[in-house]
DRENBA-726212 format. One record per residue (C-alpha): residue number from 1; y, x, z. Coordinates in nm, 4 decimals. Last residue first. Example, Ala and Ser with C-alpha at 12.3 -4.5 7.8 and 13.67 -1.06 7.14 Angstrom:
% residues 2
<atom><num>2</num><yy>-0.1060</yy><xx>1.3670</xx><zz>0.7140</zz></atom>
<atom><num>1</num><yy>-0.4500</yy><xx>1.2300</xx><zz>0.7800</zz></atom>
% end
This chain:
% residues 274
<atom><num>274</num><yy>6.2358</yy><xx>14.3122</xx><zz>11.5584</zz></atom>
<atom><num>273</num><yy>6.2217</yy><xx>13.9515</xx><zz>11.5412</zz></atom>
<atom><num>272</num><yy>5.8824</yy><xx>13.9501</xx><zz>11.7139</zz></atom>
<atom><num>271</num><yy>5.8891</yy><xx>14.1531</xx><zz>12.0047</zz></atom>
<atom><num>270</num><yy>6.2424</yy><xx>14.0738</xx><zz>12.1914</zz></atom>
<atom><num>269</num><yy>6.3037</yy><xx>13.7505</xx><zz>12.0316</zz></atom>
<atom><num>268</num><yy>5.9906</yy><xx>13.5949</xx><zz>12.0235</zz></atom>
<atom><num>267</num><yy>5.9140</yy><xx>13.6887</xx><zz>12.4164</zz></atom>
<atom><num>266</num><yy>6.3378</yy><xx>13.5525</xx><zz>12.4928</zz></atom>
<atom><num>265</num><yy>6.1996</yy><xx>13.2283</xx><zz>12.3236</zz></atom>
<atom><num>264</num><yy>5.8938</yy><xx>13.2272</xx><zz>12.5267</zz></atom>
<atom><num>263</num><yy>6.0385</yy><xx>13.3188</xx><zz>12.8265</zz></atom>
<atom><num>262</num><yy>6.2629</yy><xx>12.9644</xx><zz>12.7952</zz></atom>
<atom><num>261</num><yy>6.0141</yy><xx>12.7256</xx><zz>12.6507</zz></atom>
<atom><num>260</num><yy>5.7985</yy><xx>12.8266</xx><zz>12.9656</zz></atom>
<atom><num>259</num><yy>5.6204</yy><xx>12.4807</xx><zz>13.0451</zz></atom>
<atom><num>258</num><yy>5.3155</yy><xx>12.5135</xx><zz>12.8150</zz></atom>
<atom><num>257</num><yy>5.1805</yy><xx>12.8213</xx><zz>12.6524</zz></atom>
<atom><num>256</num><yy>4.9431</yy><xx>12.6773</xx><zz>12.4083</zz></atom>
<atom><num>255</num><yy>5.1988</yy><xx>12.6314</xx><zz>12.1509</zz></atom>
<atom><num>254</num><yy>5.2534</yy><xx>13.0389</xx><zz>12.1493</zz></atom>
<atom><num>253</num><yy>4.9160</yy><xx>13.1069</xx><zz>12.0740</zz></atom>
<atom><num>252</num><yy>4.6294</yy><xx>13.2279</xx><zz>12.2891</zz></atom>
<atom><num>251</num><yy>4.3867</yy><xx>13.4832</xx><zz>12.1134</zz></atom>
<atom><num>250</num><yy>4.3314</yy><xx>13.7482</xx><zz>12.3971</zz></atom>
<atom><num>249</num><yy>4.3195</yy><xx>14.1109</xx><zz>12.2381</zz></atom>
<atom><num>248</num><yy>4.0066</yy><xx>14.2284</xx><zz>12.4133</zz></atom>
<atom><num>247</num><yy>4.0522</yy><xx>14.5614</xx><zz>12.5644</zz></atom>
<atom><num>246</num><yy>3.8587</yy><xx>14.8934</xx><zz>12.5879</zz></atom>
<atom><num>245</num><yy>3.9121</yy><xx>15.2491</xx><zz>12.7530</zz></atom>
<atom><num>244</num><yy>3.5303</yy><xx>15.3132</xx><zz>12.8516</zz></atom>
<atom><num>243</num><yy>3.4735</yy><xx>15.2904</xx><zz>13.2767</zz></atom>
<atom><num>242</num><yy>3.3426</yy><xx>14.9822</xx><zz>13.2335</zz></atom>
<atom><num>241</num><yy>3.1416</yy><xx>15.0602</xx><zz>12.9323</zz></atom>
<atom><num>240</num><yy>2.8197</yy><xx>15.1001</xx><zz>13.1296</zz></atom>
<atom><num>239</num><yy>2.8160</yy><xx>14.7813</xx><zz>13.3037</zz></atom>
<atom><num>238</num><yy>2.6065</yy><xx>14.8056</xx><zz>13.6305</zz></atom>
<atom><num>237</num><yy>2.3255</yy><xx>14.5712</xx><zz>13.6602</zz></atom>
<atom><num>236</num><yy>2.1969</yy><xx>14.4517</xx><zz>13.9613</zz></atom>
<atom><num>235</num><yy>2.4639</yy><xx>14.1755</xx><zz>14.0662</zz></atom>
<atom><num>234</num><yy>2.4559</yy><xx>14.0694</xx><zz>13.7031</zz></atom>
<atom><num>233</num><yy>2.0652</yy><xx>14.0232</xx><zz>13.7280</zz></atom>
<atom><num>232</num><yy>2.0998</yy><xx>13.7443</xx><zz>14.0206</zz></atom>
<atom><num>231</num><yy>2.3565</yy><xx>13.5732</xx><zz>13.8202</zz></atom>
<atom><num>230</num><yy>2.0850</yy><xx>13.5548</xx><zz>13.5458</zz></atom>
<atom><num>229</num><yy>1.8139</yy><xx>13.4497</xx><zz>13.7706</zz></atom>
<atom><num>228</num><yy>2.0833</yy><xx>13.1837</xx><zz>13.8897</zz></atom>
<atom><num>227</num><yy>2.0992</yy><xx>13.0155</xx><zz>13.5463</zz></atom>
<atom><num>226</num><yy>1.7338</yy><xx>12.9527</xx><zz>13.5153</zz></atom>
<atom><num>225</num><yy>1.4211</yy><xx>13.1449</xx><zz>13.3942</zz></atom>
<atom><num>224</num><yy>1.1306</yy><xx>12.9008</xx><zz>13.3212</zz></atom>
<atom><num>223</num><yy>0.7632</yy><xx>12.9191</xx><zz>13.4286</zz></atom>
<atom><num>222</num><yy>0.5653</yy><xx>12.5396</xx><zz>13.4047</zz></atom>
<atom><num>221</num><yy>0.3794</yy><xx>12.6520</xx><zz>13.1042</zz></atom>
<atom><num>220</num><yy>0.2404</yy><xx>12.9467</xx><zz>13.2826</zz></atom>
<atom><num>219</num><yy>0.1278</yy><xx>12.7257</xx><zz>13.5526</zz></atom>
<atom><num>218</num><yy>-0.0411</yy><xx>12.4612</xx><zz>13.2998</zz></atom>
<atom><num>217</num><yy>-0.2277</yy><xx>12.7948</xx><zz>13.1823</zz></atom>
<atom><num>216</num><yy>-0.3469</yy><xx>12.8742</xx><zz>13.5155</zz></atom>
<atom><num>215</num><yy>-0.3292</yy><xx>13.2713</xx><zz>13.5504</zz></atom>
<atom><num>214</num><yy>-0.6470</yy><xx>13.4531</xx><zz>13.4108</zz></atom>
<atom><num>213</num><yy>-0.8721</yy><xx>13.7200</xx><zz>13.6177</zz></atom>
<atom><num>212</num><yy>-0.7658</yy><xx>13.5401</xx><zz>13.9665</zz></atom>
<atom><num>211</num><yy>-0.6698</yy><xx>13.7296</xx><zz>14.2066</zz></atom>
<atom><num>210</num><yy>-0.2820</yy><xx>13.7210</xx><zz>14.1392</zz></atom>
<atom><num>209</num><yy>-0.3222</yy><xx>13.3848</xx><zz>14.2489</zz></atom>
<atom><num>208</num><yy>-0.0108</yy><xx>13.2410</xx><zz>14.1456</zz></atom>
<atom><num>207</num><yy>0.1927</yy><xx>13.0261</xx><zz>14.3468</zz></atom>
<atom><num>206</num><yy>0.3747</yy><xx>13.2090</xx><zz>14.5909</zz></atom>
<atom><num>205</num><yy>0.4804</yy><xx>13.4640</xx><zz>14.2687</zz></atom>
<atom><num>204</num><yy>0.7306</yy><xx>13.1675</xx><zz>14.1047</zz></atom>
<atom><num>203</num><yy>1.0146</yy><xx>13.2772</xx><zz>14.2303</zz></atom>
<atom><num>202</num><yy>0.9302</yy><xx>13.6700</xx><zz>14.1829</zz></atom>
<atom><num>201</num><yy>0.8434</yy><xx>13.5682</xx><zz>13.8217</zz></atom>
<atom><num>200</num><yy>1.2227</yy><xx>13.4029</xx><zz>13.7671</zz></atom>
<atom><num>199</num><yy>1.3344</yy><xx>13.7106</xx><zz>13.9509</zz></atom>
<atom><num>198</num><yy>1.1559</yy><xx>13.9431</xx><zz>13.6994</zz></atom>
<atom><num>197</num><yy>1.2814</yy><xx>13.7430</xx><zz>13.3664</zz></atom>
<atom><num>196</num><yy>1.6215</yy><xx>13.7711</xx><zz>13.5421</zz></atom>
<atom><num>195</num><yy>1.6281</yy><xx>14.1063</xx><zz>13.5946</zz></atom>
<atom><num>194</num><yy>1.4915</yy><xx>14.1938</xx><zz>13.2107</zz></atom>
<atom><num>193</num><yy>1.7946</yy><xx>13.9500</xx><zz>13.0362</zz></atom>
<atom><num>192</num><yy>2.0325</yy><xx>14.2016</xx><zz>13.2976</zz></atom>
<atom><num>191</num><yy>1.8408</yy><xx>14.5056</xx><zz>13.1323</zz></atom>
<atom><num>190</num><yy>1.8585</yy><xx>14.3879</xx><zz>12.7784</zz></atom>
<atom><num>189</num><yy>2.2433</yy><xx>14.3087</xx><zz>12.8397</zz></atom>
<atom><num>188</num><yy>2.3349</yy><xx>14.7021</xx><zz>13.0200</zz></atom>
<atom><num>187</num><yy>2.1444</yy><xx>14.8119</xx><zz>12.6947</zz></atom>
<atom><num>186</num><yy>2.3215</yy><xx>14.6526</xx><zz>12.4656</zz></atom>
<atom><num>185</num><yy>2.6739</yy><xx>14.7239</xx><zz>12.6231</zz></atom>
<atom><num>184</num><yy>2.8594</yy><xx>14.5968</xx><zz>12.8912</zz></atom>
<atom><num>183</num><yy>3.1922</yy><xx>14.6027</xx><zz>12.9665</zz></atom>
<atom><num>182</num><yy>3.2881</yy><xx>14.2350</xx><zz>13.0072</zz></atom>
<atom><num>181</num><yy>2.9928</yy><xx>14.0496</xx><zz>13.1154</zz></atom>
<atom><num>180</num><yy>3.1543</yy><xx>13.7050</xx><zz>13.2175</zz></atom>
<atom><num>179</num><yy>3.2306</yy><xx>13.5432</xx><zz>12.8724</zz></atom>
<atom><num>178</num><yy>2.8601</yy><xx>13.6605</xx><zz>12.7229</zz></atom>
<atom><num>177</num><yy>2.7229</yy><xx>13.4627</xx><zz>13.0356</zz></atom>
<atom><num>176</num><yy>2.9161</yy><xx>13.1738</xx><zz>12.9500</zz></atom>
<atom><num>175</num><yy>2.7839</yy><xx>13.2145</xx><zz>12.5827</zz></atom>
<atom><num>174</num><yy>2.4759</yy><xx>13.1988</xx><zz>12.7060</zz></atom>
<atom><num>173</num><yy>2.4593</yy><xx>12.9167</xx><zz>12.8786</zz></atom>
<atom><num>172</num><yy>2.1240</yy><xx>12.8363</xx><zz>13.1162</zz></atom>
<atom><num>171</num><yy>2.1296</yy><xx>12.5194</xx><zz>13.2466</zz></atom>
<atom><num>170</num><yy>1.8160</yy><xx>12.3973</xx><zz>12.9867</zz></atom>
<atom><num>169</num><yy>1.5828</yy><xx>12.6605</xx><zz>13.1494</zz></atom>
<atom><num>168</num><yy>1.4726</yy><xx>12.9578</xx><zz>12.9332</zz></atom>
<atom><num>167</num><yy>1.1582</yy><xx>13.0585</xx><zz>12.8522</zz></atom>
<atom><num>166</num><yy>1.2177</yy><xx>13.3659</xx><zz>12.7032</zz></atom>
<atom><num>165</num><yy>1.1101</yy><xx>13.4593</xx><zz>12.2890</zz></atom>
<atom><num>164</num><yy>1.4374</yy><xx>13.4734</xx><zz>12.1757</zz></atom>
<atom><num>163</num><yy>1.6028</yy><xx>13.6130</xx><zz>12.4544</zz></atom>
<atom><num>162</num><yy>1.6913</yy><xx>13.9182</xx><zz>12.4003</zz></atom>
<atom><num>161</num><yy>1.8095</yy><xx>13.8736</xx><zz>12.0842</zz></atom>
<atom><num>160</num><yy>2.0224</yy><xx>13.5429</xx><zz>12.1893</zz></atom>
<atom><num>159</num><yy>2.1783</yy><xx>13.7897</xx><zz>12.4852</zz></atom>
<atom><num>158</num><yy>2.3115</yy><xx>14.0673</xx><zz>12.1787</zz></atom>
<atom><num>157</num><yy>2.4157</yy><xx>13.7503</xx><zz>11.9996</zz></atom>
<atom><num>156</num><yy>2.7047</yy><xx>13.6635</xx><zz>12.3136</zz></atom>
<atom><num>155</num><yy>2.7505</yy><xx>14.0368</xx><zz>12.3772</zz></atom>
<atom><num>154</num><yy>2.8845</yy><xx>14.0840</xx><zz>12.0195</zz></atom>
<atom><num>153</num><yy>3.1014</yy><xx>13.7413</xx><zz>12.0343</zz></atom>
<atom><num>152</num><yy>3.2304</yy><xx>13.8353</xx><zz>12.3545</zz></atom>
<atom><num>151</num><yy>3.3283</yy><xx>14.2123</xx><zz>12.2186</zz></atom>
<atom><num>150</num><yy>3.0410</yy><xx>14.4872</xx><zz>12.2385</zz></atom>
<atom><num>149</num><yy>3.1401</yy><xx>14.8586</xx><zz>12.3437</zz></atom>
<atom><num>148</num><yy>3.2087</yy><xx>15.0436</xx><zz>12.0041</zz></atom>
<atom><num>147</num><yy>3.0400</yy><xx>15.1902</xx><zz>11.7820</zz></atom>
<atom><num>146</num><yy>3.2767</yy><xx>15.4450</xx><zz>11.5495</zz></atom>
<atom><num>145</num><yy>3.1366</yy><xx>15.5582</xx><zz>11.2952</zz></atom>
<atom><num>144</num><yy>3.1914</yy><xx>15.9283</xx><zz>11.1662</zz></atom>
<atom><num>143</num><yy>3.1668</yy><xx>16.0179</xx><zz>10.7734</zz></atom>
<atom><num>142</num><yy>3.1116</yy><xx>16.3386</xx><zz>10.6472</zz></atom>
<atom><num>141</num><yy>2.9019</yy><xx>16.5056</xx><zz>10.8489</zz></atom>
<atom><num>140</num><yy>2.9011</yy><xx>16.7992</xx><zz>10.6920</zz></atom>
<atom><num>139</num><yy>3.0435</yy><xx>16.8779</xx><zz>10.3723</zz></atom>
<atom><num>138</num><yy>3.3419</yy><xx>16.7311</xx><zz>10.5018</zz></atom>
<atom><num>137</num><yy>3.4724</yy><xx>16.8721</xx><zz>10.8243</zz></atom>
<atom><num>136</num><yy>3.2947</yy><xx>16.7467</xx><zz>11.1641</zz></atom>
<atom><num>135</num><yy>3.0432</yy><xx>17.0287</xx><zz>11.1911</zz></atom>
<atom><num>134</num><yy>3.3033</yy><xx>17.2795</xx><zz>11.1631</zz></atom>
<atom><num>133</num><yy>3.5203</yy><xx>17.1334</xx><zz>11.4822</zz></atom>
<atom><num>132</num><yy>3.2189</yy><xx>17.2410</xx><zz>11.7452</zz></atom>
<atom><num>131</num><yy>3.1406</yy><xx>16.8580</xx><zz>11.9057</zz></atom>
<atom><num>130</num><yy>3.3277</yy><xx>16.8486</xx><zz>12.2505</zz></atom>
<atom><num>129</num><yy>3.5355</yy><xx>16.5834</xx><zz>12.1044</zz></atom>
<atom><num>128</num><yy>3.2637</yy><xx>16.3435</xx><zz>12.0314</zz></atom>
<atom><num>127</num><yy>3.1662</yy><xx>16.2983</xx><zz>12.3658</zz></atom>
<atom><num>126</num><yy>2.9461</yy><xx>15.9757</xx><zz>12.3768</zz></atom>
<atom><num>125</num><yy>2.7251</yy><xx>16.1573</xx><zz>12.0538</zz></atom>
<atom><num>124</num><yy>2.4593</yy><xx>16.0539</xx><zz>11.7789</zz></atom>
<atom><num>123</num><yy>2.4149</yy><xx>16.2578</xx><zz>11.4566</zz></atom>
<atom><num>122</num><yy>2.2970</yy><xx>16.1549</xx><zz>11.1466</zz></atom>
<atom><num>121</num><yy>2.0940</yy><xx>16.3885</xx><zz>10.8905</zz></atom>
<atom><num>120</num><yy>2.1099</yy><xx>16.2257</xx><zz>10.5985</zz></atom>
<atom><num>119</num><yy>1.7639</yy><xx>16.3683</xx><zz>10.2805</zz></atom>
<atom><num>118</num><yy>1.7497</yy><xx>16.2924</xx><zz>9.9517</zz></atom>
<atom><num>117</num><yy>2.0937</yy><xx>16.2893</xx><zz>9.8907</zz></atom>
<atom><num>116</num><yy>2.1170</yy><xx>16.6506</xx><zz>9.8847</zz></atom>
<atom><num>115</num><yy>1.7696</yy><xx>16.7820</xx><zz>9.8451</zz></atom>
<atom><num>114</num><yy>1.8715</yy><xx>17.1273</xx><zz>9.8739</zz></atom>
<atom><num>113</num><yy>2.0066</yy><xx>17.1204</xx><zz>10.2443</zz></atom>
<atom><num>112</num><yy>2.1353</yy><xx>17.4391</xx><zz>10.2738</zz></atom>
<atom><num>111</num><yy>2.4798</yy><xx>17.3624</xx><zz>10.4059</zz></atom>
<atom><num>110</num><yy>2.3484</yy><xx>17.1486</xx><zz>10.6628</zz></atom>
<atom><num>109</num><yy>2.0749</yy><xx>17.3969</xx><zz>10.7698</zz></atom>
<atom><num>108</num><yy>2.3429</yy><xx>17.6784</xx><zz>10.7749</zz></atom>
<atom><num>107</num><yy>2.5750</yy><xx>17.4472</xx><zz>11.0346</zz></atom>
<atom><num>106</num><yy>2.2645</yy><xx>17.3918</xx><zz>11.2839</zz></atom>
<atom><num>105</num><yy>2.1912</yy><xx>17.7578</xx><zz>11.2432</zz></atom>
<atom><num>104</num><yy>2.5383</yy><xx>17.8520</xx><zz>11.3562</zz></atom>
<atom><num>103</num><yy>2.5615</yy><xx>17.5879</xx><zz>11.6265</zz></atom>
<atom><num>102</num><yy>2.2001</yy><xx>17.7353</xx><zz>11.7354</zz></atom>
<atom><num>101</num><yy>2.3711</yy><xx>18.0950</xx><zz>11.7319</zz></atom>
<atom><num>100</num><yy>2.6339</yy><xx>18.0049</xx><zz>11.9663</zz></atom>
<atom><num>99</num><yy>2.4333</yy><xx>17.7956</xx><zz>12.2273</zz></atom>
<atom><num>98</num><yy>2.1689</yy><xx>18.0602</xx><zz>12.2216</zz></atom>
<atom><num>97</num><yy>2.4661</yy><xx>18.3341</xx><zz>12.2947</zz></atom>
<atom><num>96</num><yy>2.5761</yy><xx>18.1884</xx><zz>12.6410</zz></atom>
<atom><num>95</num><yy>2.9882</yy><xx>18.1547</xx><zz>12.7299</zz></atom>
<atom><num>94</num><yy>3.0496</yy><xx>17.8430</xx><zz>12.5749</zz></atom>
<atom><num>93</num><yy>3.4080</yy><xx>17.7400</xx><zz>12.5177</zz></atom>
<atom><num>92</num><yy>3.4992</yy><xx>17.8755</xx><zz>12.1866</zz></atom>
<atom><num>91</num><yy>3.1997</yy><xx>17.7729</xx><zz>11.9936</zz></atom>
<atom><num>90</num><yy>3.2233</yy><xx>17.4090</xx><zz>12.0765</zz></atom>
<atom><num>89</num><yy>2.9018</yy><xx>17.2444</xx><zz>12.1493</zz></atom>
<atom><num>88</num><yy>2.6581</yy><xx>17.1712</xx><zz>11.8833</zz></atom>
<atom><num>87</num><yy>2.3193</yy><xx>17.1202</xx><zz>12.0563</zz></atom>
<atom><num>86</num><yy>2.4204</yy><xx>16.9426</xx><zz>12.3647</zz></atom>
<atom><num>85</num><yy>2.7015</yy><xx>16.7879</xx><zz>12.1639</zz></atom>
<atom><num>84</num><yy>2.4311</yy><xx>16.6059</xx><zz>11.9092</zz></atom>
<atom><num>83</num><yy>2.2997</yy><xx>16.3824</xx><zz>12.2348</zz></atom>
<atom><num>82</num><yy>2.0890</yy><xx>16.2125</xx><zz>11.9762</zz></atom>
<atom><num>81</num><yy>1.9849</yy><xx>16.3944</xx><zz>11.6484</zz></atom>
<atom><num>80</num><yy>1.8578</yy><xx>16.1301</xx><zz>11.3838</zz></atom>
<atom><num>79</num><yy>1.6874</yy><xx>16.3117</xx><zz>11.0597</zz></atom>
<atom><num>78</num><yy>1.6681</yy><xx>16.0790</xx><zz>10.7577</zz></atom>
<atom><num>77</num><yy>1.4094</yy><xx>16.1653</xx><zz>10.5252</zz></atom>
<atom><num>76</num><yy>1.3634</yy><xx>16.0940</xx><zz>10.1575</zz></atom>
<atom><num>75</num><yy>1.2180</yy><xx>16.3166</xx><zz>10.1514</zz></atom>
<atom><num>74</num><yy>0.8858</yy><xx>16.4177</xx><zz>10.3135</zz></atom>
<atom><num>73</num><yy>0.9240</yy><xx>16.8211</xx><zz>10.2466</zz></atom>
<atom><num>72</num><yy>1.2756</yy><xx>16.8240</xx><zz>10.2652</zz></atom>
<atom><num>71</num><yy>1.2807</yy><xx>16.6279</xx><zz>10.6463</zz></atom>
<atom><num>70</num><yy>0.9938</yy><xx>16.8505</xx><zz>10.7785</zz></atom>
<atom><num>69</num><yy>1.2348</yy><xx>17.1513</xx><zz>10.6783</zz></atom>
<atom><num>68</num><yy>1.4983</yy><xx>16.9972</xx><zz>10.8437</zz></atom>
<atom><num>67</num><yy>1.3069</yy><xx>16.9738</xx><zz>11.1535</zz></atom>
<atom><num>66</num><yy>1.1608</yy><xx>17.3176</xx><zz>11.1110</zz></atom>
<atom><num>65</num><yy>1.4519</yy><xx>17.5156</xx><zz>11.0836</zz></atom>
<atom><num>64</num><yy>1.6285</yy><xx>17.3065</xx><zz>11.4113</zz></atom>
<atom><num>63</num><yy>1.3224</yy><xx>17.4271</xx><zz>11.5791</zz></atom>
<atom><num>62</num><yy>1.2938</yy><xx>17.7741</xx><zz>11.4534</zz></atom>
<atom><num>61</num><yy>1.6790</yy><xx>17.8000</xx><zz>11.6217</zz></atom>
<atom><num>60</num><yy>1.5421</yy><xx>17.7218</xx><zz>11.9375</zz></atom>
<atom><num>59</num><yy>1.2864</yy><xx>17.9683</xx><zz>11.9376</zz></atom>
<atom><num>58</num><yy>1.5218</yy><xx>18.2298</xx><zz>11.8688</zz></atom>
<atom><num>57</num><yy>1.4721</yy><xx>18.4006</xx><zz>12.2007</zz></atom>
<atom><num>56</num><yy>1.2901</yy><xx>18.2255</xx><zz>12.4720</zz></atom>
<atom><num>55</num><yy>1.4585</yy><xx>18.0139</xx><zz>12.7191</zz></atom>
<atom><num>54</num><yy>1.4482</yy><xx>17.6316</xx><zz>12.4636</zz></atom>
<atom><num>53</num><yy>1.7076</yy><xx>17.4290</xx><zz>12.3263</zz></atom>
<atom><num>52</num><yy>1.5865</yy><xx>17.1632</xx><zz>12.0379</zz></atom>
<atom><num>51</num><yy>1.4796</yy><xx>16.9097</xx><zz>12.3885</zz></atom>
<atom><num>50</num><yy>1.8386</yy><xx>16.8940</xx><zz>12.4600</zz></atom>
<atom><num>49</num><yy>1.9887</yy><xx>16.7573</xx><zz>12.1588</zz></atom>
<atom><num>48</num><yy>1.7549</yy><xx>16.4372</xx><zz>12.1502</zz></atom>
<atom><num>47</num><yy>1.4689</yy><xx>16.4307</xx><zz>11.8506</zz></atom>
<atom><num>46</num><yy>1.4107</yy><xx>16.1650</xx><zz>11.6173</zz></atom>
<atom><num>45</num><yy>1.2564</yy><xx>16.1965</xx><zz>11.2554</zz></atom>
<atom><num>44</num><yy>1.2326</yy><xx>15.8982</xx><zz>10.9842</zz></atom>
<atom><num>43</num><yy>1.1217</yy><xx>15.9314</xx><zz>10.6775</zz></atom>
<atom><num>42</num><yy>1.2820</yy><xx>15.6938</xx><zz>10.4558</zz></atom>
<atom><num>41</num><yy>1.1939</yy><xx>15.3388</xx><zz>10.3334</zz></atom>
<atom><num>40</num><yy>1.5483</yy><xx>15.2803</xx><zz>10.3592</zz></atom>
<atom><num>39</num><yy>1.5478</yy><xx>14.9576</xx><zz>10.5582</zz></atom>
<atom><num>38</num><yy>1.3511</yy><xx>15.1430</xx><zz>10.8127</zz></atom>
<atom><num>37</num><yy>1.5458</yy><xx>15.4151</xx><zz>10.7927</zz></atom>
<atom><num>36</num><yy>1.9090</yy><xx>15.2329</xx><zz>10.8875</zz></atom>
<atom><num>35</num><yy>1.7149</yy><xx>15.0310</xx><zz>11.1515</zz></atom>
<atom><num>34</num><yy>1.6107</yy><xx>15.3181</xx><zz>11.2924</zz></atom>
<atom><num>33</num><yy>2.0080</yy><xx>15.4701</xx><zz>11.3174</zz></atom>
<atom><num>32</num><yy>2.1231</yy><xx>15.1651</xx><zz>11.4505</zz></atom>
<atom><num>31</num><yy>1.9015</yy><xx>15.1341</xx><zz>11.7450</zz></atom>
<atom><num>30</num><yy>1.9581</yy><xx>15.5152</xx><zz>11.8157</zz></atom>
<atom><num>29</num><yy>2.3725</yy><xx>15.4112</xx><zz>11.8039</zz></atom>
<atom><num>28</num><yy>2.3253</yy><xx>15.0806</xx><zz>12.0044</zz></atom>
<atom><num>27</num><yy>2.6189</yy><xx>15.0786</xx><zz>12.2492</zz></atom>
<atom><num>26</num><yy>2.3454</yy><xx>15.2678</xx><zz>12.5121</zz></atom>
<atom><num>25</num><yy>2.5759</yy><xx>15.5666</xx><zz>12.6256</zz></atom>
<atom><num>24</num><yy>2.9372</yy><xx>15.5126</xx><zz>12.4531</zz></atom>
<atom><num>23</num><yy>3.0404</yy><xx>15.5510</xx><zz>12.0997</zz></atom>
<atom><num>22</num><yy>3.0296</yy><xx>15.7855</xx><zz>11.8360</zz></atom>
<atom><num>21</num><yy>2.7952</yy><xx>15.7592</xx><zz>11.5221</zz></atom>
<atom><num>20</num><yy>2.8587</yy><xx>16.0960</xx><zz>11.2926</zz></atom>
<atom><num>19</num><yy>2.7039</yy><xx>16.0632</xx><zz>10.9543</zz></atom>
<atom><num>18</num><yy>2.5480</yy><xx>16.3214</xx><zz>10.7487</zz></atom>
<atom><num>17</num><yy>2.4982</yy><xx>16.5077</xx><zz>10.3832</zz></atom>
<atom><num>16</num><yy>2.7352</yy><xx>16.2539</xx><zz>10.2045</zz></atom>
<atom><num>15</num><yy>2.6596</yy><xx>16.1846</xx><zz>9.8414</zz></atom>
<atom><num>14</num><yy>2.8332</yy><xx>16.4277</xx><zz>9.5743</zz></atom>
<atom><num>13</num><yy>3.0140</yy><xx>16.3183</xx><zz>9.3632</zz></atom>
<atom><num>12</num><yy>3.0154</yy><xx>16.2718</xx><zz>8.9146</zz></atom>
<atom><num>11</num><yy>3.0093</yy><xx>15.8653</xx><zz>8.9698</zz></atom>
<atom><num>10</num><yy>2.7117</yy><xx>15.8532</xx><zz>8.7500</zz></atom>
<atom><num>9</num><yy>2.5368</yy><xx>16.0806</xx><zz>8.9737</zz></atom>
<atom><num>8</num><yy>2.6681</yy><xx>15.9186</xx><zz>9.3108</zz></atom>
<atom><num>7</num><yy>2.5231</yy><xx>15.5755</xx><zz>9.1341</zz></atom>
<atom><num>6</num><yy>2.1927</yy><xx>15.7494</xx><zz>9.0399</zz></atom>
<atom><num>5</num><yy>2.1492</yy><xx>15.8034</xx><zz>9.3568</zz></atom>
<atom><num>4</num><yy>2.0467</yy><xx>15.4789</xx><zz>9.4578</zz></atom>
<atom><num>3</num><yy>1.8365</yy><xx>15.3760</xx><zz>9.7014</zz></atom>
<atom><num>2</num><yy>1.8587</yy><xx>15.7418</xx><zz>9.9766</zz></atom>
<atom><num>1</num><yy>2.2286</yy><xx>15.7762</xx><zz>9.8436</zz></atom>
% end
């Protein structure tokens, strides 16, 4: 809608007002949502949930006014609110009167937005169901994404972003890394790449003279980070999405299960036939 509205016109609908991205602390959904404006051209404006809120009396809802207001004036704008449940809380289950009345002004911004299409306000949250129901209706935020913790394949070119520009040692395998950090999103996998850059400088800390105003180019060309920086990172980093409800659907196939002809055939017959 921000490119092309023309094909929303033609098509006689309206575009969608906002996007919901759901998914676990550091997953990617800020990441996501600049990379989505910078590819638009648009005007991009970030604030977290929290820091809208304020103690004195209808200050919080001039913020909210304001942001969107910023967003009309510059269109096309896209307006990224992280931590969207602090703001937007269920009505029913908060007992203060800001909360209440910033949910209200949150849902009369949305339904005021004159530049529709012009201007997506997204919406980031790890506890979607606390959202208050009448944001999530269409009209709204109309669509919700789901982002969810990175699979083998994810984590394995999540570590080749991070390090593109290391030094890395010839031992080093990524995609055995990606195999053996189940549960961890992009930011748990920046951190870990961040470990082992430090330990491969704590190795090699003896021999620089810190003294010195430059360090001895053949010595910077000599620093590499190996395999066991990396295992040294794992044991400092704690996965974030361990505790997230998430499985990877093995892909073995029946002829690669060898010796148990007879489990096999009772497997086939008790899952498959039926």
């Amino acid at each position: 809608p921000l490119r092309h509205p023309s094909l929303f016109k033609r098509l006689g609908i309206d575009p969608p007002k906002g996007v919901l991205l759901r998914g676990p602390p550091g997953c990617g959904k800020t990441l996501l949502a600049k990379a989505v404006a910078n590819e638009s051209e648009a005007h991009f404006i970030s604030i977290n949930g929290p820091e809208i809120m304020s103690k004195f009396y209808g200050e919080s809802e001039k913020r909210l006014r304001k942001l969107f207001q910023e967003a009309e004036e510059k269109a096309p704008g896209i307006i990224f609110i992280d931590e969207i449940d602090a703001i937007a809380p269920k009505r029913e289950t908060v007992t203060g009167e800001v909360e209440r009345r910033v949910v209200a002004q949150m849902l009369a911004c949305m339904d005021g937005l004159h530049s529709r299409g012009k201007v997506i306000v997204i919406g980031a949250t790890n506890r979607p169901n606390s959202l208050d129901p009448a944001l999530r209706r269409p009209g709204r935020f109309d669509r919700e994404i789901e982002i969810k913790v990175p699979d083998e394949k994810g984590r394995y070119e999540i570590f080749l972003i991070h390090t593109r520009n290391m030094p890395l040692a010839k031992g080093v395998n990524l995609k055995e890394l990606s195999r053996h950090t189940h549960g961890f999103v992009g930011a748990d996998i920046s951190a870990v790449c961040r470990e082992a850059a430090m330990a491969a400088l704590r190795r090699y800390l003896p021999h620089i003279d810190l003294e010195s105003e430059e360090i001895d180019p053949e010595l910077l060309e000599q620093i590499e980070v190996i395999e066991e920086d990396f295992e040294s990172a794992l044991k400092e980093v704690t996965p974030s999405g361990i505790r997230e409800v998430f499985i990877e659907v093995p892909r073995v196939k029946w002829d690669e299960v060898g010796g148990l002809d007879d489990v096999k055939q009772r497997l086939i017959e008790a899952i498959d036939w039926p």
